[in-house]
Backbone as numpy.savetxt, mean C-alpha at the origin, in Angstrom:
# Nx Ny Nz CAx CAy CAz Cx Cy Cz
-8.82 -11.54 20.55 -7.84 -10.55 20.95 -8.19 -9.24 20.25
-8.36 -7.94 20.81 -8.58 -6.76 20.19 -7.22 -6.57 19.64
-7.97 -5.54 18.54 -6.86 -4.94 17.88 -6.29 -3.94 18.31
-5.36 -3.51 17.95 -4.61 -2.76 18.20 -3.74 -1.78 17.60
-3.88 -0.68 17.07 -3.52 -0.13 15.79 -1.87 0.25 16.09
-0.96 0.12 14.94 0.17 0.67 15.54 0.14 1.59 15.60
1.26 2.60 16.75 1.50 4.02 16.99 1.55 4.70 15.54
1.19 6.60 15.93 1.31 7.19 15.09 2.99 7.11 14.61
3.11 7.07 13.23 4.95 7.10 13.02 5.29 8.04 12.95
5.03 9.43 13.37 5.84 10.62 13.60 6.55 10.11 14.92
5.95 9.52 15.75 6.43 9.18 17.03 7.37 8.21 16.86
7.69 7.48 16.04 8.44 6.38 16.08 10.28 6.23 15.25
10.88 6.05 15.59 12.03 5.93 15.25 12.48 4.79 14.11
13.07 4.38 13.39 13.64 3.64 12.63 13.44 2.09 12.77
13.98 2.39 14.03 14.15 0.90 14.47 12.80 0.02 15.07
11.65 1.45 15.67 10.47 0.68 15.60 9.63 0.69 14.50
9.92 1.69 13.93 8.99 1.36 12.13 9.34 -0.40 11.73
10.41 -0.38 11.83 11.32 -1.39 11.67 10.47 -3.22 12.20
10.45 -2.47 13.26 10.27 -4.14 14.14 8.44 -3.92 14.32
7.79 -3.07 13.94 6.13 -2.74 13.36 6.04 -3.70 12.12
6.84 -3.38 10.99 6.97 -4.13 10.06 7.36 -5.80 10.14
8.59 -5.95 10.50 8.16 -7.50 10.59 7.55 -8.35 11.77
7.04 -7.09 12.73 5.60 -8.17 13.34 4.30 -8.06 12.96
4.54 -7.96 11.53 3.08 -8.05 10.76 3.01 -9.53 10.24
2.65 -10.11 10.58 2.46 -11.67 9.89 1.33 -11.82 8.85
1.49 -11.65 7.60 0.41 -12.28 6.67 0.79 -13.56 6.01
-0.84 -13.71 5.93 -0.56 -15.68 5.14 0.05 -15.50 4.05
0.71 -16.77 3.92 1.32 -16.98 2.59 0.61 -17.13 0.85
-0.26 -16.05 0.97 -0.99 -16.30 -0.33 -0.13 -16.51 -1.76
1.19 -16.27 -1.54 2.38 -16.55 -2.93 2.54 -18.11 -3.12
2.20 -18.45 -2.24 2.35 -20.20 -2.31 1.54 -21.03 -2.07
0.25 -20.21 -2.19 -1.78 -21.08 -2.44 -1.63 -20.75 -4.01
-2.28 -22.21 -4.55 -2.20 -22.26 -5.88 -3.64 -22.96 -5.69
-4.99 -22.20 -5.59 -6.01 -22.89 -5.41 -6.43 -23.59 -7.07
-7.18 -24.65 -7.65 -7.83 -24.63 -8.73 -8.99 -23.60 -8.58
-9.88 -23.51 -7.88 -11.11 -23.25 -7.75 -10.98 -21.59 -7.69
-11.21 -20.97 -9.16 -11.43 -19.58 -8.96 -12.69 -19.35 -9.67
-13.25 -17.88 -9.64 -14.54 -16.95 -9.44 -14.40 -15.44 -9.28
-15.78 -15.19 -9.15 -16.12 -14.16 -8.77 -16.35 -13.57 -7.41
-15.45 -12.42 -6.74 -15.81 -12.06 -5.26 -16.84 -11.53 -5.22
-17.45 -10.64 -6.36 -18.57 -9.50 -6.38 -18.06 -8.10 -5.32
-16.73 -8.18 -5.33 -15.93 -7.09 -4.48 -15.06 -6.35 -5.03
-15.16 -4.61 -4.98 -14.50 -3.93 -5.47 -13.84 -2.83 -4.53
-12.62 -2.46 -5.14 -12.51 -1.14 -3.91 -12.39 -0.54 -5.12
-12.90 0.80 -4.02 -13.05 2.01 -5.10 -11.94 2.78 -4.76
-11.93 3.79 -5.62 -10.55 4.77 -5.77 -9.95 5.77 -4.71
-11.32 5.99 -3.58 -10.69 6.26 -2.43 -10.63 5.32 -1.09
-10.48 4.06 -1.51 -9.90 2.92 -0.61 -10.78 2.58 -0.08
-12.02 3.08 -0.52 -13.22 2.18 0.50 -13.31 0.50 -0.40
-13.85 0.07 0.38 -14.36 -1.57 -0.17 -15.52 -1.43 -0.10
-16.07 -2.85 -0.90 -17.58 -3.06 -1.33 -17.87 -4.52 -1.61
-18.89 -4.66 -1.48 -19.07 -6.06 -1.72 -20.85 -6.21 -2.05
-21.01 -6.27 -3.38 -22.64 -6.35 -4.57 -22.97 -4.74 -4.03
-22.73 -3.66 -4.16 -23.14 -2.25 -3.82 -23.19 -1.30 -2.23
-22.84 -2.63 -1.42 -22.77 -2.44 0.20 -21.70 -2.65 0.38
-21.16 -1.20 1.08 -19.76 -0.69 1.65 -19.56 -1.31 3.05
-18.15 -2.15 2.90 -17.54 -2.76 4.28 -16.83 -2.41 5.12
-18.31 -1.70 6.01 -17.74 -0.83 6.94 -16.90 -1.34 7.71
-16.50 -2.29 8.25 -15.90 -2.77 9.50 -14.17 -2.86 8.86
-13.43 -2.09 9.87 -12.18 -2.09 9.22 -11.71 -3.56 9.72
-11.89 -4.33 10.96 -11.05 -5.64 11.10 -11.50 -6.11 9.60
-12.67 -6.19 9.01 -13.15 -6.82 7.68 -12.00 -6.46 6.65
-12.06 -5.54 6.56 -10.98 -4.87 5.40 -9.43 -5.16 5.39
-9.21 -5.21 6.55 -7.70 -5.66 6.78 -7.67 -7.37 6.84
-8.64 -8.11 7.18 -8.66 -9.37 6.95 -8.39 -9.55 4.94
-9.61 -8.67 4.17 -9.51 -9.38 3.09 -8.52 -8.95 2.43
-7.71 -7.57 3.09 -6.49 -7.23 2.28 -5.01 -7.78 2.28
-5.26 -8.71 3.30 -3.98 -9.51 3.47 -4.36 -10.89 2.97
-5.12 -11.08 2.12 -5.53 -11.83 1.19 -5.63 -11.43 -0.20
-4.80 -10.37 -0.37 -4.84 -10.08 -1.91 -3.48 -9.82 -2.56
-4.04 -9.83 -3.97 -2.51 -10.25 -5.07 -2.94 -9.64 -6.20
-1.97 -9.78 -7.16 -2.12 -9.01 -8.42 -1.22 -9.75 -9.14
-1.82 -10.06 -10.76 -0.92 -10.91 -11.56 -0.93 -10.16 -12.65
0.39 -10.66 -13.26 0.69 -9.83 -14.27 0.13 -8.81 -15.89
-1.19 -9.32 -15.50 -2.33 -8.72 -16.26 -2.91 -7.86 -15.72
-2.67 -7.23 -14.18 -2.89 -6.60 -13.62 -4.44 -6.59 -12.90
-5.08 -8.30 -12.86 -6.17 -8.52 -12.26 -5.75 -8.73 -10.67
-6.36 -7.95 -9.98 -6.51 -8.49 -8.16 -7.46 -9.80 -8.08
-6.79 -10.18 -6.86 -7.20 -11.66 -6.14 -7.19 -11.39 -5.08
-8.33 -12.14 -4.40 -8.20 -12.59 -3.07 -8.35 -13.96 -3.06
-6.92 -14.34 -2.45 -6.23 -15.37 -2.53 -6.68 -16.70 -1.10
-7.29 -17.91 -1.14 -7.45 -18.56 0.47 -6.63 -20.01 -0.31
-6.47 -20.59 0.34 -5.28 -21.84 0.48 -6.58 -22.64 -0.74
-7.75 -22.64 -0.79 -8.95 -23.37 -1.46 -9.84 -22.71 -2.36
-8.83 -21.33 -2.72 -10.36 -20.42 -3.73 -9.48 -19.10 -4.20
-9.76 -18.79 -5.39 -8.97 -17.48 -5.99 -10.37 -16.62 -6.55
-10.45 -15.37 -5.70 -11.77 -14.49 -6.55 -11.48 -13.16 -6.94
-11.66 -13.32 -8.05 -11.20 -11.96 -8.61 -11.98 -10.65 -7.88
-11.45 -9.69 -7.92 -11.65 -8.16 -6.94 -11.30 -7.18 -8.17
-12.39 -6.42 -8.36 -12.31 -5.16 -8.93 -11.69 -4.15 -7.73
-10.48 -3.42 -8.92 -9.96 -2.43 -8.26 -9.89 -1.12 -9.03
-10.12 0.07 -8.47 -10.76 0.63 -9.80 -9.45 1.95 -9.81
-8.43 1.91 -8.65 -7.02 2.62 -9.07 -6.12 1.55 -8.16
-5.88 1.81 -6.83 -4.73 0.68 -6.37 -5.46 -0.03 -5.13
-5.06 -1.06 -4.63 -5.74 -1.95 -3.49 -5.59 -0.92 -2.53
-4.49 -0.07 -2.27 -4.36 0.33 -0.83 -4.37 1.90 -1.15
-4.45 3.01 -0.02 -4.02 3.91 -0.30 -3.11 4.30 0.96
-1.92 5.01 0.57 -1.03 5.62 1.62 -1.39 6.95 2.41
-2.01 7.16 3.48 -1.99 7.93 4.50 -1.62 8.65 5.64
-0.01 8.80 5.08 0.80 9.27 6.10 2.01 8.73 5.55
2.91 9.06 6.09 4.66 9.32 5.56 5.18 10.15 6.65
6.45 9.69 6.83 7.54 10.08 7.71 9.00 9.70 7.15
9.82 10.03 7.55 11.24 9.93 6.99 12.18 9.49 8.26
12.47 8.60 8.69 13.65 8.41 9.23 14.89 7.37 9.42
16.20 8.66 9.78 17.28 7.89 9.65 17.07 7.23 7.59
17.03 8.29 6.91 17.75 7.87 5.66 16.30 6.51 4.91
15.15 6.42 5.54 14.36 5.73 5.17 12.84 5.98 5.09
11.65 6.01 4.33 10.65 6.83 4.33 9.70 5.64 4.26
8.87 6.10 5.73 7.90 4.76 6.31 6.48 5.70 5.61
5.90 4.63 5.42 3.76 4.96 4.82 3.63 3.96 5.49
2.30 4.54 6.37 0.94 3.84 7.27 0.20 3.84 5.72
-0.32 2.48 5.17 -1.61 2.07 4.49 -3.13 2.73 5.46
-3.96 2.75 4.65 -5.59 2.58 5.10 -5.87 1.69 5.89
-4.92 0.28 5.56 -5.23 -0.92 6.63 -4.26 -0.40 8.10
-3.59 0.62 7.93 -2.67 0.37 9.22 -1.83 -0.08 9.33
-1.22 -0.92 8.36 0.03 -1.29 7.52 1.08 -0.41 7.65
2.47 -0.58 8.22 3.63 -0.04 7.54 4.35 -0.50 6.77
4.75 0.47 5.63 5.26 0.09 4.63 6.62 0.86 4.50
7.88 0.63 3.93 9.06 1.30 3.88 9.05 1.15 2.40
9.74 2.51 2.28 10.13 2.70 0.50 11.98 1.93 0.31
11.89 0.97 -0.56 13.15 0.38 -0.58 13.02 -0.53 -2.15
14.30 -1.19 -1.89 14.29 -1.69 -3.39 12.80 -2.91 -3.50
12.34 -3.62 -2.90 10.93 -4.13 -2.93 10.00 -3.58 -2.65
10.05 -1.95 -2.53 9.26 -1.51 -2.14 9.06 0.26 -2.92
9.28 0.07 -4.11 9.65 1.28 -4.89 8.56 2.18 -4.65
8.75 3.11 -4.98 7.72 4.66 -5.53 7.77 4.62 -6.53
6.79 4.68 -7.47 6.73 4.72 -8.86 5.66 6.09 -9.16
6.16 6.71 -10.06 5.50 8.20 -10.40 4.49 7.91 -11.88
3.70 8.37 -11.37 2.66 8.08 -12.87 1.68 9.45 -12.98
0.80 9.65 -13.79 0.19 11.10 -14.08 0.85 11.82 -14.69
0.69 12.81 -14.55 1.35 14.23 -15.52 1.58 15.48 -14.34
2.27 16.12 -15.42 3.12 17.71 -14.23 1.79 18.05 -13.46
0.40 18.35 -13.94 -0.53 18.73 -13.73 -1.33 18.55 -12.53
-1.32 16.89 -12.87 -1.98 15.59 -11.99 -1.00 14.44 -11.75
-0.06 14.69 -10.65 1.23 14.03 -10.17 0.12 12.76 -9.08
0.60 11.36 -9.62 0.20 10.49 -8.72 1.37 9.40 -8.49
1.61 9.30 -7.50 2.53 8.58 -6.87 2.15 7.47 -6.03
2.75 6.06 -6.47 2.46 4.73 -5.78 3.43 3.97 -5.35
3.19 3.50 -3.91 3.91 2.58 -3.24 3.56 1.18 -3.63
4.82 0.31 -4.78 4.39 -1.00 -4.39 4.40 -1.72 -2.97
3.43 -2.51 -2.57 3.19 -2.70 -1.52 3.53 -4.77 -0.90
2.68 -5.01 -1.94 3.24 -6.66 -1.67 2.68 -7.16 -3.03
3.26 -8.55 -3.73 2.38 -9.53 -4.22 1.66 -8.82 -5.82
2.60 -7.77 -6.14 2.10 -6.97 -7.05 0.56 -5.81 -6.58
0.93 -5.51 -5.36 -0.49 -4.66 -5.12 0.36 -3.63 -4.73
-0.18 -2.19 -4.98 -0.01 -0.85 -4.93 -0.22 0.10 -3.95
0.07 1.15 -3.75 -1.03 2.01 -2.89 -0.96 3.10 -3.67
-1.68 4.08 -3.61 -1.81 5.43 -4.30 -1.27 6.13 -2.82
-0.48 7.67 -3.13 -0.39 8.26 -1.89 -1.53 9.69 -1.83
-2.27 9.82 -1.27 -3.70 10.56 -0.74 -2.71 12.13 -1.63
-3.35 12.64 -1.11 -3.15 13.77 -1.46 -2.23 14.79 -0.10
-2.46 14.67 0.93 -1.98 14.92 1.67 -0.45 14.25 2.00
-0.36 13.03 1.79 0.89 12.20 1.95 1.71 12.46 0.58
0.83 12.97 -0.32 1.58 13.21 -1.70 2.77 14.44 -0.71
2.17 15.34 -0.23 2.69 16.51 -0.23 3.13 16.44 0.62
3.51 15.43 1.62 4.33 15.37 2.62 6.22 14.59 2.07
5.24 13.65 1.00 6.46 13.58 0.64 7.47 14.72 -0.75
6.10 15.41 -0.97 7.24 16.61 -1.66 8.00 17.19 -0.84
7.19 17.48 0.57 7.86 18.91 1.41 9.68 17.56 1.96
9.64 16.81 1.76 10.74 15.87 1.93 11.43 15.65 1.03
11.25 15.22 -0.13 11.88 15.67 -1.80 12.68 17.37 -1.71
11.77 17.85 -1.81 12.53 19.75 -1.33 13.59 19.55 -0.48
13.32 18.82 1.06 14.46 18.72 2.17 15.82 18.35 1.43
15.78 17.19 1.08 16.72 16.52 -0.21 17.37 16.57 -0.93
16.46 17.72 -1.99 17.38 18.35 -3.11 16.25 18.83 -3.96
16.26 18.77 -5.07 15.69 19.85 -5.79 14.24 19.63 -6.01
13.79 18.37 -5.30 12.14 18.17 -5.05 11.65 17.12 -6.22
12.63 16.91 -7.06 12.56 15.95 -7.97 12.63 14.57 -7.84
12.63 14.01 -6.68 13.46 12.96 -6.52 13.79 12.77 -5.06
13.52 11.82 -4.51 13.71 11.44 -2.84 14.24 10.09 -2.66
15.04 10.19 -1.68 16.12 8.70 -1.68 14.96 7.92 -0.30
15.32 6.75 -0.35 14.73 5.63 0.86 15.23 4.67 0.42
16.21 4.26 1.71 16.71 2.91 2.20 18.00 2.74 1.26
18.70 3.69 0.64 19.49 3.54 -0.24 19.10 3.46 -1.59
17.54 3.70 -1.80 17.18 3.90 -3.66 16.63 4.88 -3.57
17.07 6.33 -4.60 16.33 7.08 -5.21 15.31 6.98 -6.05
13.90 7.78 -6.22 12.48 7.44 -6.37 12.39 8.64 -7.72
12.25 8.77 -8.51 11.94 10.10 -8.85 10.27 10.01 -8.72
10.52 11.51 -8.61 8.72 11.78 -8.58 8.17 12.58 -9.65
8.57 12.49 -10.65 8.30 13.31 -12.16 7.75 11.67 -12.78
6.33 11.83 -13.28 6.18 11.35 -14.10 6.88 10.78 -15.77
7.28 9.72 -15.87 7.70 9.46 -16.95 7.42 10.03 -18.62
């Protein structure tokens, strides 16, 4: 079956961000408890490309396959997780990066690199890290994995913070986010 990318979400309303999101089906990697772990020899680098021993994986079905196979444990090592094998994945800032942002109806949707929608909500916080200088902002995403927001989506969600109130701080889904570094 070809893929099929979802619509751009400027175009989309609430209720289909909405029903985009839970017809995303990923495996249950929270409840594979393989013995058998290793080495993937796979890293993503800091602007969301992947790799695997020094050769970049070009093919995005590839990338979205192994990213819905990944996790993060509380030591902050990534996995890619199969029902029979756990391999550790160098990540050298967050698994995903956010590429787009929209706001609607009181809720603020991010398209991932994979094509992923993601909503900012209480499982799904913004967390502000960097300095006044170098402001970086991340969407937890699933399973303890992250996204960084690009630089462009950074500033989409300031020019929406400003809409808001004093640019400090942006509400989604009923939780306020601040965006000032701690």
């Amino acid at each position: 079956m070809p893929y099929e990318p979802p619509p751009e979400l400027a175009g989309l309303s609430l209720a289909e961000i909405a029903e985009a999101v839970a017809a995303r089906e990923l495996p249950p990697v929270s409840q594979w408890t393989p013995a058998d772990t290793g080495e993937s020899e796979m890293r993503i680098a800091a602007d969301g490309s992947w790799w695997h021993q020094c050769s970049r994986i070009a093919r995005p079905a590839m990338v979205r396959a192994f990213a819905s196979l990944l996790t993060r444990d509380r030591a902050g090592q990534h996995w890619l997780v199969t029902p029979g094998q756990k391999l550790a994945i160098a990540v050298e800032d967050a698994a995903f990066i956010a590429v787009d942002c929209v706001e609607r109806e009181g809720a603020l949707a991010f398209r991932l690199n994979t094509d992923e929608i993601v909503v900012a909500d209480g499982d799904h916080p913004l967390l502000s890290r960097g300095s006044r200088d170098a402001p970086a902002v991340y969407l937890m995403v699933r399973n303890g994995c992250e996204a960084r927001l690009d630089r462009s989506t950074w500033l989409q969600l300031a020019e929406i913070a400003l809409a808001q109130g004093d640019g400090s701080s942006v509400a989604s889904a009923g939780e306020t986010f601040s965006l000032l570094a701690a």
